[in-house]
N, C-alpha and C positions, 0 to 999 in steps of 0.2 A: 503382552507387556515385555519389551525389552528388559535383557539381564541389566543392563548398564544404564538404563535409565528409569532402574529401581530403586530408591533410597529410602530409606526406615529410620534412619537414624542421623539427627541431627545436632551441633552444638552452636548455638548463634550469641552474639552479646548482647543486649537490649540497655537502652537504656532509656526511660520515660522524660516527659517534660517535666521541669520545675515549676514551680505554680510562680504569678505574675506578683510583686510587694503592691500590699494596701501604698492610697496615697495619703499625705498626710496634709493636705491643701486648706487652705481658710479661705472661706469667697471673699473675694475683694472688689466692688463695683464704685463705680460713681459715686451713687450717693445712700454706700452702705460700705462705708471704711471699714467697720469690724464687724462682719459676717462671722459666720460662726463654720464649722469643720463641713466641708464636704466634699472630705478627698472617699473615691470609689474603691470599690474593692479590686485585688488583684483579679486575673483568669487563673481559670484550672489549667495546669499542666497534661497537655496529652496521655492518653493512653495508651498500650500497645495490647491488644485486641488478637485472640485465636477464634475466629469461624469454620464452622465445617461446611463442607463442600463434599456431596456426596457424587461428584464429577471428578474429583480428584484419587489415585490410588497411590499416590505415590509423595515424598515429598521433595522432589528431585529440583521445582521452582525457589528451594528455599536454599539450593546446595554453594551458591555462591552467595546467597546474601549476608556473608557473615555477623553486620551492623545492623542490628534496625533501632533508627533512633526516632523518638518521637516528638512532635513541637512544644515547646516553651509557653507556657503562659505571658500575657502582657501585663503589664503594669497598670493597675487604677488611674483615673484619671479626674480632673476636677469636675466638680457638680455630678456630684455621685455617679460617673459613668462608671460601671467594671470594666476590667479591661478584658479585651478576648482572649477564650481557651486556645491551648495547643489543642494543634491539629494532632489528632487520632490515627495509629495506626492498624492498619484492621490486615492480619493476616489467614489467606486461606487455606486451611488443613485439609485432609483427609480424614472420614471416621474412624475410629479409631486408633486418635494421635492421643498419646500420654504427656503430660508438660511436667518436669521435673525441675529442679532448682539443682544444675551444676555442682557445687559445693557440699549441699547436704542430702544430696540425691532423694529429700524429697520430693512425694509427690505432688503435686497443687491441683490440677483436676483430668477430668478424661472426658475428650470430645466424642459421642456415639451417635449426635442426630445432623441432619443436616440444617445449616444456619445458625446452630445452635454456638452462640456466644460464651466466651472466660475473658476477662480481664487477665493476663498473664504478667503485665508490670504496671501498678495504677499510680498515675499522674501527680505531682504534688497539689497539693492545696491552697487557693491564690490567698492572699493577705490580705485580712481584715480593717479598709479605710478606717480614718480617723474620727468618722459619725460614728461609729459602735464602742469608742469609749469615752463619748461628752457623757457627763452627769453635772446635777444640781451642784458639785463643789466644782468641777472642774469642765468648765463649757468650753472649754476650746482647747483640749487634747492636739499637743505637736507632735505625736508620732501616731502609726500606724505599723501593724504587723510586717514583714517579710513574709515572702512565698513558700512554702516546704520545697526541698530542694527535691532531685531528678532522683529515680532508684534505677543503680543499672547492675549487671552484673550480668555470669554466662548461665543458660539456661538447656538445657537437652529435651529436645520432640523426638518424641519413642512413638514409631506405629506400630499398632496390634490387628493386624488385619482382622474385619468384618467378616465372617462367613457363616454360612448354614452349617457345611460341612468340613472339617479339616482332614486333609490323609496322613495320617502317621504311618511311618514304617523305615527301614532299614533302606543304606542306598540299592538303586538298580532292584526293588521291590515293584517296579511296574509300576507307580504311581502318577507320572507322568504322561505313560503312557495311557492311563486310565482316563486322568481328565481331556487328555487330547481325543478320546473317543467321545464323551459322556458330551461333548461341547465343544466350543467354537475354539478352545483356547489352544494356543501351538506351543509348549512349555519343548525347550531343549530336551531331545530324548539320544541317547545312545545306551551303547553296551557297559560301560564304565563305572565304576561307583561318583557321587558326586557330580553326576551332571547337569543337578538341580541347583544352582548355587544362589537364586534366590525365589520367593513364594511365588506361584502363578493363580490367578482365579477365573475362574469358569462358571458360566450360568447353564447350567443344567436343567433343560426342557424335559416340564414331565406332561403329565396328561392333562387337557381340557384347557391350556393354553399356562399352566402352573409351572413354574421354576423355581428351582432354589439356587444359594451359590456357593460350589465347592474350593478348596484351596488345596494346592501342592505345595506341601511344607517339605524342603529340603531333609535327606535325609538324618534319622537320629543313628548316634552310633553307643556304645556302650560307654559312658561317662559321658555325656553330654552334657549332664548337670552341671558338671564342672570345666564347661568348656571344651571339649575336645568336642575335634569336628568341626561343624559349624553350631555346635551346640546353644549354646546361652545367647547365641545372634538371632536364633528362629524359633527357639522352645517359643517365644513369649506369643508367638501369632500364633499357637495352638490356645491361648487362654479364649480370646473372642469367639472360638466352635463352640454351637451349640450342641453337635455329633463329633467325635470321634471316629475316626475310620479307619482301621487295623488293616494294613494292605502285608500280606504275608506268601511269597509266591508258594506253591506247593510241592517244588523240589529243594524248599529250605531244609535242615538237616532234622530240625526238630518245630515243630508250629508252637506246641505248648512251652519250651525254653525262650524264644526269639519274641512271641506275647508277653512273655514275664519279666523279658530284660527291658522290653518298651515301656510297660508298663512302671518299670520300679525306676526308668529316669522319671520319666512325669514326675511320680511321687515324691522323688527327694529334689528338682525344681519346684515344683509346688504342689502337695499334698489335694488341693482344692477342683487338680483337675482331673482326682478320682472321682466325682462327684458330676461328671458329663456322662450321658449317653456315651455307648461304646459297640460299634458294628464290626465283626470280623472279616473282610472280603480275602482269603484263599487266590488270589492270582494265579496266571500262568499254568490253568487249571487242567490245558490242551496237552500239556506234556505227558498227564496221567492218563488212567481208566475210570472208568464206574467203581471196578473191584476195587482197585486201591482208597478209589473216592472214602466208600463205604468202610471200611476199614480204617481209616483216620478220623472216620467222624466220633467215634468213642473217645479220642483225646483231646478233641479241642475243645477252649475255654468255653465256660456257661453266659457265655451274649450272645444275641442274633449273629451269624454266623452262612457264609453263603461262598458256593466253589464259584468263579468266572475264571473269565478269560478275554482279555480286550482285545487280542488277536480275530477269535470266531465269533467274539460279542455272544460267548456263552453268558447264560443267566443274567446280561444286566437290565436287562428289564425287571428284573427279580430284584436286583440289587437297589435300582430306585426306588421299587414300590418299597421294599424296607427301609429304605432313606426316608421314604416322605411317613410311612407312618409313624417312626420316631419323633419325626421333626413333630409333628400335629398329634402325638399321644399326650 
C-alpha cells in the first residue's frame, strides 16, 4: 500500500433528500363534479448509505468527494399516486470505518463486516396526501402535509484497521522490517526513526495453507496519548488487534523500562486496550549471544516472550506458532 494513497481520516458534507409534499387534489371527472380527496402521498427523500467493502483498505476514493448530496423526494400526485423516492446514495467503506457527527464528535456506528449497511444521514419523510384526513365531518380535506425537509451537515470517517495482529513499539524498533519478512508486504524500511509514517498490513502464511493478518503501526513515542509524534493519528488502529505485538530490539538500553513506557501510553489513550493479548518479540536478536540471551531473560515482563531476528529469520517460526496459538486460545 502506498504511503500517499493511504487515507484514514475523512470530513465530507452530506446532505440527505427532502421528502416529496402530500398532494392535496379532489377527483374532478365528467360525470363526477365532486369527487372526493385523492391527492397521493409525497416520496421518501434519499438516503446516504455507508457499505463495507472488504476489498477496500483505504478511504482515499472518498478524498476529493467533499459533497455527497442525496436525491429529493417527489411530489404526490393525483388519484392516489405517491410520488417517487430520492435516489439513495450508497457509499463504500473499508472495515473498520468509525462514522462520527463533525460537531459533536459523536459516534453513530462502526462498520466490521463486509456489506454490512448504516444509514449515516436518513432521508426526510414524504407528505401525507389529502385521503388520510377525510373523515365523516370533513369529506373533502384541502390540504395535505409537506415533506420533512433534507438533514445535512459535516460528518468525519475514522478508520481502525482490521487485524489479527498489531506491532507496537518505538520508532526503528524493526517492525517493518519484521512484516516485510513475515509476508508479501514492502512497508518503507530505513535506518531513521519515523519511517513508518503510515499502517502497512500483511497476511502472514502459517501452516496447512492458515493465515492471519499483521499491521505496522507507526511508531509510538513517550506522550503519544497526547499527541506527540504521530501519536493520537495511529494509537486508534491499535484498538481493532486482536494481539498485541511488543517489538523491542535487544540492544535497547533497558527491555523492561521501553515495555512500560509502551505500555502506560496505551493505558492513558485507552485503558481497554490493557485488556488484549500481549506477545513480546526481542528483535535484532543477531547483535547479541546466547550468554547475554540467558541473562536478560530474568528481567523481562511475564507475557509470552521470544528473542528473533528478521535479518537470519532466527526463531520466527517460533514466533508465529506463538502468534497463532494466542489467536486460537
Amino acid at each position: 500500500m502506498a504511503e500517499s494513497n493511504f487515507v484514514d481520516y475523512i470530513r465530507v458534507f452530506c446532505r440527505s433528500g427532502r421528502g416529496g409534499k402530500g398532494s392535496a387534489h379532489l377527483r374532478r371527472e365528467k360525470y363526477i363534479p365532486k369527487g372526493g380527496p385523492d391527492g397521493g402521498d409525497g416520496g421518501r427523500g434519499g438516503n446516504i448509505i455507508l457499505r463495507g467493502n472488504n476489498q477496500l483498505w483505504t478511504l482515499l476514493h472518498i478524498r476529493y468527494r467533499k459533497h455527497i448530496f442525496a436525491g429529493h423526494g417527489e411530489d404526490g400526485q393525483r388519484a392516489n399516486r405517491t410520488g417517487a423516492s430520492g435516489e439513495d446514495i450508497v457509499v463504500e467503506v473499508p472495515l473498520g470505518t468509525v462514522a462520527r457527527e463533525a460537531e459533536t464528535n459523536q459516534v453513530l456506528f462502526e462498520i466490521t463486516q463486509d456489506q454490512e449497511e448504516h444509514i449515516l444521514v436518513q432521508g426526510g419523510r414524504g407528505g401525507l396526501g389529502n385521503t388520510h384526513f377525510k373523515s365523516s365531518t370533513n369529506q373533502t380535506p384541502r390540504y395535505a402535509q409537506p415533506g420533512e425537509p433534507a438533514i445535512e451537515g459535516w460528518y468525519i470517517l475514522e478508520l481502525k484497521i482490521l487485524a489479527d495482529v498489531g506491532l507496537v513499539g518505538f520508532p526503528n524498533a524493526g517492525k517493518s522490517t519484521l512484516l516485510s519478512v513475515l509476508s508479501a508486504a514492502r512497508p518503507k524500511i530505513a535506518d531513521y526513526p519515523f519511517t513508518t509514517l503510515t499502517p502497512s498490513i500483511g497476511i502472514i502464511r502459517y501452516r496447512d495453507n492458515k493465515s492471519f493478518v499483521m499491521a505496522d503501526i507507526p511508531g509510538i513515542i513517550e506522550g503519544a496519548h497526547e499527541g506527540r509524534g504521530l501519536g493520537l493519528r495511529f494509537l486508534r488502529h491499535i484498538e481493532r488487534n486482536s494481539i498485541l505485538l511488543f517489538t523491542i530490539p535487544a540492544d535497547s538500553n533497558s527491555i523492561p523500562e521501553e515495555y512500560a513506557i509502551l505500555l502506560n501510553e496505551l493505558k492513558l489513550y485507552s485503558p481497554e486496550l490493557l485488556d488484549k493479548k500481549r506477545v513480546l518479540a526481542i528483535t535484532k536478536s543477531d547483535l547479541i549471544d546466547q550468554e547475554l540471551m540467558q541473562e536478560m531473560e530474568a528481567d523481562l515482563p511475564g507475557i509470552p516472550w521470544v528473542f528473533i531476528s528478521s535479518h537470519s529469520r532466527y526463531h520466527l517460526p517460533k514466533l508465529n506458532d506463538m502468534l497463532w496459538k494466542e489467536l486460537n486460545a
